[in-house]
N, C-alpha and C positions, 0 to 999 in steps of 0.2 A: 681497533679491528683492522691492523693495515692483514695482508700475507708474509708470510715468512716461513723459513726452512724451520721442518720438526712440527708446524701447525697443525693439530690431531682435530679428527670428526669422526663423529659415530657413526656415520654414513655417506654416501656417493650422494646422496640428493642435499644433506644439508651443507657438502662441501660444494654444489654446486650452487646450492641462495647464497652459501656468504662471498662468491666468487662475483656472481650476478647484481649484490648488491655494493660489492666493494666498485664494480663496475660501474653502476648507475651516480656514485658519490663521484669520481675523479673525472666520469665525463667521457667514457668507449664503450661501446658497447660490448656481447660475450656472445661466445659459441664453443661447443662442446665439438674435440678434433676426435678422439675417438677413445675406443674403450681396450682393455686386452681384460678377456674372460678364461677360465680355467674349463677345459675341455669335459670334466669328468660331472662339475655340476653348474655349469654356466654360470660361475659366481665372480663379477669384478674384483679383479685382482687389483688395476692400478690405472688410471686413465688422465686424462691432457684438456683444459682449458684454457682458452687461448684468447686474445681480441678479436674483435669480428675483423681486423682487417688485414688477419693472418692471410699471408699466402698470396700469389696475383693468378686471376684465372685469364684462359687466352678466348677472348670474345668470339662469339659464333657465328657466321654469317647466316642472314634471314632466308627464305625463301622468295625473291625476288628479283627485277634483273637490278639494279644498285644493290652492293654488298652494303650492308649495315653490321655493324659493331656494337657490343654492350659498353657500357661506360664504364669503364673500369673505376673499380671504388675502391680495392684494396694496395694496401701498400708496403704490403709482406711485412707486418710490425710481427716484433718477436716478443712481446709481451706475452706472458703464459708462467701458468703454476701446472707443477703435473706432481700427481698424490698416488701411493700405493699404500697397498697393505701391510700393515704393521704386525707384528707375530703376538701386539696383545688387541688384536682384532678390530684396531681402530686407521682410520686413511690417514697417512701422516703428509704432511709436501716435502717433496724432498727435491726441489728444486724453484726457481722463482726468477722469473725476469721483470722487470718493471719499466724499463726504458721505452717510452713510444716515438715512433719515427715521424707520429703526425700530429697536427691539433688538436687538442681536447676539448670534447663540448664542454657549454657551462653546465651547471646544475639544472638549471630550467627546463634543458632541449634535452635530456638524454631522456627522459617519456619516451623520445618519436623511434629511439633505437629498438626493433624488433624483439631484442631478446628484454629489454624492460619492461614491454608490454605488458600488465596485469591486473586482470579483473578478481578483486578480493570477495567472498561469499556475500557481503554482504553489497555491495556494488549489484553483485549476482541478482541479489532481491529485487534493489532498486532498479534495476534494467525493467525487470521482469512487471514491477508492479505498475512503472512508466507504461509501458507498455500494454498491458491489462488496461488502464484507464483512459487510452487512447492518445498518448501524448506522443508528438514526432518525436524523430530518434532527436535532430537538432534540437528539438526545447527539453529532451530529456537532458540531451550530452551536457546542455548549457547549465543547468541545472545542480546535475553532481559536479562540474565546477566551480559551482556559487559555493555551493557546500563545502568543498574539500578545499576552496580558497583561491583555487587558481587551477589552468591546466594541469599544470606538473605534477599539482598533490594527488590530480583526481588518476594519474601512474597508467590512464590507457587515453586510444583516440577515439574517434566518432567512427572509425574505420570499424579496429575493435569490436564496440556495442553494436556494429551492425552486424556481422561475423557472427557475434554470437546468437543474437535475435535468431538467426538463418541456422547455426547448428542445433542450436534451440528445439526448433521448429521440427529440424531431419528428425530430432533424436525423439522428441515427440511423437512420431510416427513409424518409428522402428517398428512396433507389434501392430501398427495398425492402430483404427479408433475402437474396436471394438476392446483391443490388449490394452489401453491405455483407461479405458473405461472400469477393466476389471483390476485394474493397478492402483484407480486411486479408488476403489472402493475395497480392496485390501489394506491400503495404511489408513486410510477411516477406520477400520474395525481395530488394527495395531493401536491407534490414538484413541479409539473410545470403544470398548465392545459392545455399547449399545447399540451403536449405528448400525441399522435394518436396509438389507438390501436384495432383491429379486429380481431374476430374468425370465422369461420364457422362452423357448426354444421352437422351432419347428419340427418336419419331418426330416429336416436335409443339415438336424440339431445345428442351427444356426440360429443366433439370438437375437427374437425378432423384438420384444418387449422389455424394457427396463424400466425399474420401480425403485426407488429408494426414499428414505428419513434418517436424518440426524439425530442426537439426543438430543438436540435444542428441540426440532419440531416435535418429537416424540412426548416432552415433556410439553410443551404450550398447547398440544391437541388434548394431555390428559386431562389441563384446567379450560379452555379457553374451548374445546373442539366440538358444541354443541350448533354452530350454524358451519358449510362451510360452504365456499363459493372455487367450484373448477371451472379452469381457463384451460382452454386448447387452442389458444389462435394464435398460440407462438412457433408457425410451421416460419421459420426463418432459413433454415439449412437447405442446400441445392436438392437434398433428397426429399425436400417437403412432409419430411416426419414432424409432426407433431410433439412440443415439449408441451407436458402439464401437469400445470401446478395446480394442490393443495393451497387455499389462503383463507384466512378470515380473520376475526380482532382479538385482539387483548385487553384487555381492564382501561386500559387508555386511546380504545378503539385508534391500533395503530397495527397497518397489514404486516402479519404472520403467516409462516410457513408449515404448513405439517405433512407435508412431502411434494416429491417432483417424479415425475416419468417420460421418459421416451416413449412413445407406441410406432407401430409398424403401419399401422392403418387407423380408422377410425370407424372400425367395425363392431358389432355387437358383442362379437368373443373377445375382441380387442378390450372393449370398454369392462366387461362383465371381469377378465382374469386382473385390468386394475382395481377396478371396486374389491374384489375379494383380497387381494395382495396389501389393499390399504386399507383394509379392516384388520388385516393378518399383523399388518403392523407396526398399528396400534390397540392390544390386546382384545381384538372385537369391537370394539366400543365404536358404536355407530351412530354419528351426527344427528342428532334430531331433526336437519334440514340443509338440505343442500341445493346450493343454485348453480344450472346450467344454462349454457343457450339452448337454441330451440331445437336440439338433433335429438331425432329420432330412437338412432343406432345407443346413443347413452343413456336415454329416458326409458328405452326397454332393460337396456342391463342392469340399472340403477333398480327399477324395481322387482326385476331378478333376485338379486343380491341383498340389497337394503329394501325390504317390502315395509317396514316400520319409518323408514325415514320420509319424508316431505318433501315432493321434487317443487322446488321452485323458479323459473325464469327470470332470466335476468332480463331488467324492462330495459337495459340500453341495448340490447342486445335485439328485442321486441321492435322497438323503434328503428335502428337499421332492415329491420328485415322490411318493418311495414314501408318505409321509404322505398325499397329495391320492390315489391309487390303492388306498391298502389300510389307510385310517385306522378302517374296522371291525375290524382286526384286531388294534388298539393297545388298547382299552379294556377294563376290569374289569383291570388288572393285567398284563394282555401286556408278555411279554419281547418280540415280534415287531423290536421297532428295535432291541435290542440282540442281538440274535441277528444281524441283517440287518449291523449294526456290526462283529461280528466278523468276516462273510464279506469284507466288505472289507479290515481292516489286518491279522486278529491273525493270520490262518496261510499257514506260508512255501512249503508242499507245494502240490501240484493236490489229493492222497490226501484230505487233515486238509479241502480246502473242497471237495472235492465229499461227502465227510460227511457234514459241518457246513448245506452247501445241501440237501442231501437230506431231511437233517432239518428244516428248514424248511420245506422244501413237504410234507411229510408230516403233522407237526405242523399246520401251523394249513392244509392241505388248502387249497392254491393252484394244484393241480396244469394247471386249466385256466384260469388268470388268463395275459390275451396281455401283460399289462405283466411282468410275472414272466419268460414264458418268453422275451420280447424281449431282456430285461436278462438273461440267462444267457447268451446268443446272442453278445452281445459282452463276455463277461465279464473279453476280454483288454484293455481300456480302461479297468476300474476296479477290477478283484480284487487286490491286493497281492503273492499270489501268481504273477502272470500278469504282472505288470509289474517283476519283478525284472531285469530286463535291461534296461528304458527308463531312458533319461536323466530325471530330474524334478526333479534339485535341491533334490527334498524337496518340492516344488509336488504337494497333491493337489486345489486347488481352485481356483478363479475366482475 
C-alpha cells in the first residue's frame, strides 16, 4: 500500500484515508493543500495532499509591548501525491514525491499528529457510556488504553475525548431539551412501535407535561401491574420539575417499571391528566392499588380517575412527615415513634388499634394536633389493620 503514479480511487475521501494512513505508518503527519472544482456543478476535479510541514509560515507578532513570534514548525517538505480525474471517473495520482527534509516520527507518536487524530464509532460509545456512569475523562482515557494495548492503538488523546464530550454536549442542545426530548421519543417508536408516548401542552401550546412507557414496561404492567407504588420526589433539575415513576414487583419481587413522566407542577390537573395518560397507556387497565405519599393534590386526582382502585400511603413516607410535625414529641427518650410504629404493622383488630391510638393521643396529649387528627381520618390507607383485605403484595412503601 506504498503511493504511486496511476494509483486509482473511487473517490476524493478514500484517497484521502489511504493518504492519512500511509501517513500515520512512515511517521508525518497530513493535510489537505487545496481543491480545484468545476464551476458548472462544484464537482472535484483534482486536488494536492501534502505533509503537514509543507510550506514555512512568517510568525505573527502578539499584541503586546515585547514582539513574540510562533515557532516555526514547518520546513517547507515537498512530500505530496496530487490525484485528478480520470475520463473513466475514478481519481488517479498522477504525481508523487516521497523525499522528506526532516525526521520521521516512530510508529508510537504519530497518534499525537492532528490529522491521525481518530475517534472510531465505537470508541464513540465507550466515551459516551464512561461518561453516563460517571467516570473521569483520565480513568476513562486510561481505560480505552488498557484495552486497545497501549496509547498508540487507542489512535486519539485525552485532549480528543475531551473535545468531544463538549461537542457532544452543544450538539445535544441544538433544538433545545424540549427537541431532544421529542427526538428520542421518535426513534423509540422507529425501534419498537409499541412504545407509548404523551405531552400536554398549554394555552401558549408549550409543553408543560410529559408521559411516556416502553414495551418492556407495557408488557410487565400487563402481568405484574395490579399494586403500583408512584414516586415524585425526584425534583433533582434546576427547574424543580418533578420526574415520576411508575414502579412495582415482578414474580421475583424485583422493582419494575411501568412508566415515567415529567410534570410541570404538582397540581390537581397536573396529577389527574397523568393518571388518565397512564391508564391510556396501558389499555385502561387500572391497578388494584396504588401507593402515594401524603399529597393531597394526587389523592384527589387519583380518585377522580381511578375511583375503583385503593389509595394507599407509603408508611416511610408517614414516618418522615410525623417526625417534621411532631419531632418535639421524640426527645428526652420518647417511645412516640415506636408507639406510632406499632399502630401501623403490629395489630390485626380495629379493638387492639383504636386502644393502642387512644393511648397515644392521650399519653403525649395530641388531642388537638390537625396533622394527628387528619391521619386517623384515613386511617384505612395505612393501618395494617384496615388494609387486611387490599391487595399490596407485601408493598408498604414508595
Amino acid at each position: 500500500m506504498e503511493p504511486k503514479v496511476g494509483l486509482e480511487f473511487d473517490n476524493v475521501e478514500q484517497a484521502w484515508n489511504f493518504w492519512t494512513e500511509y501517513g500515520r505508518r512512515i511517521g508525518f503527519g497530513v493535510r489537505k493543500q487545496y481543491f480545484n472544482k468545476r464551476k458548472e456543478d462544484g464537482a472535484i476535479t483534482s486536488c494536492r495532499y501534502v505533509c503537514c510541514k509543507e510550506g514555512l509560515r512568517k510568525g505573527k507578532k502578539q499584541d503586546c509591548q515585547v514582539a513574540k513570534h510562533r515557532v516555526e514548525t514547518r520546513t517547507d517538505c515537498s512530500v505530496r501525491i496530487a490525484i485528478s480525474l480520470g475520463k473513466n471517473g475514478k481519481f488517479i495520482i498522477h504525481e508523487f514525491v516521497e523525499d522528506h527534509n526532516h525526521p520521521l516520527q516512530l510508529e508510537e507518536t504519530t497518534h499525537m499528529f492532528a490529522s491521525h487524530h481518530k475517534i472510531s464509532e465505537v470508541q464513540d460509545y465507550e466515551i459516551e457510556m464512561a461518561q453516563e456512569s460517571g467516570l473521569q475523562q483520565k480513568s476513562s482515557f486510561q481505560l480505552q488504553s488498557t484495552l486497545a494495548g497501549n496509547r498508540y492503538n487507542a489512535r486519539y488523546t485525552r485532549l480528543d475525548a475531551k473535545n468531544y464530550v463538549k461537542e457532544r454536549r452543544q450538539r445535544s442542545m441544538v433544538y433545545g431539551e424540549v427537541g431532544c426530548v421529542m427526538e428520542y421519543f421518535q426513534q423509540q417508536l422507529l425501534d419498537n412501535p409499541s412504545f407509548f408516548h404523551a405531552y400536554q401542552m398549554d394555552c401558549d401550546e408549550q409543553i408543560t407535561n410529559v408521559c411516556w412507557a416502553d414495551a418492556k414496561m407495557i408488557l410487565d404492567y400487563a402481568y405484574f401491574g395490579d399494586v403500583v407504588s408512584l414516586d415524585i420526589t425526584c425534583c433533582t433539575n434546576r427547574a424543580n420539575r418533578p420526574l415520576v415513576l411508575f414502579t412495582g414487583f415482578n414474580h421475583y419481587r424485583t422493582t419494575i417499571i411501568y412508566g415515567a413522566a415529567l410534570l410541570y407542577n404538582e397540581t390537581t390537573n397536573s396529577f389527574k391528566w397523568l393518571f388518565e395518560t397512564f391508564s391510556e397507556a396501558h389499555n385502561h387497565k387500572k391497578p388494584l392499588t396504588m401507593f402515594t405519599d401524603q399529597d393531597q393534590a394526587m389523592a384527589k386526582a387519583l380518585v377522580e380517575v381511578m375511583p375503583e382502585t385503593h389509595h394507599s400511603l407509603c408508611t416511610w413516607r408517614l414516618m418522615q412527615n410525623g417526625i417534621k410535625h411532631l419531632g418535639n414529641l421524640m426527645k428526652g427518650g420518647s417511645h412516640f415513634l415506636r408507639d406510632f410504629k406499632k399502630c401501623m404493622y403490629d395489630f390485626d383488630t380495629f379493638t387492639d388499634f383504636e386502644k393502642a391510638w387512644t393511648k397515644i393521643v392521650q399519653e403525649y396529649n395530641v388531642h388537638d394536633n390537625n396533622w394527628m387528627n387528619s391521619l386517623y381520618a384515613i386511617k384505612e390507607k395505612w393501618a395494617s389493620c384496615y388494609m387486611k383485605e387490599v391487595v399490596t403484595l407485601g408493598m408498604r412503601s414508595t
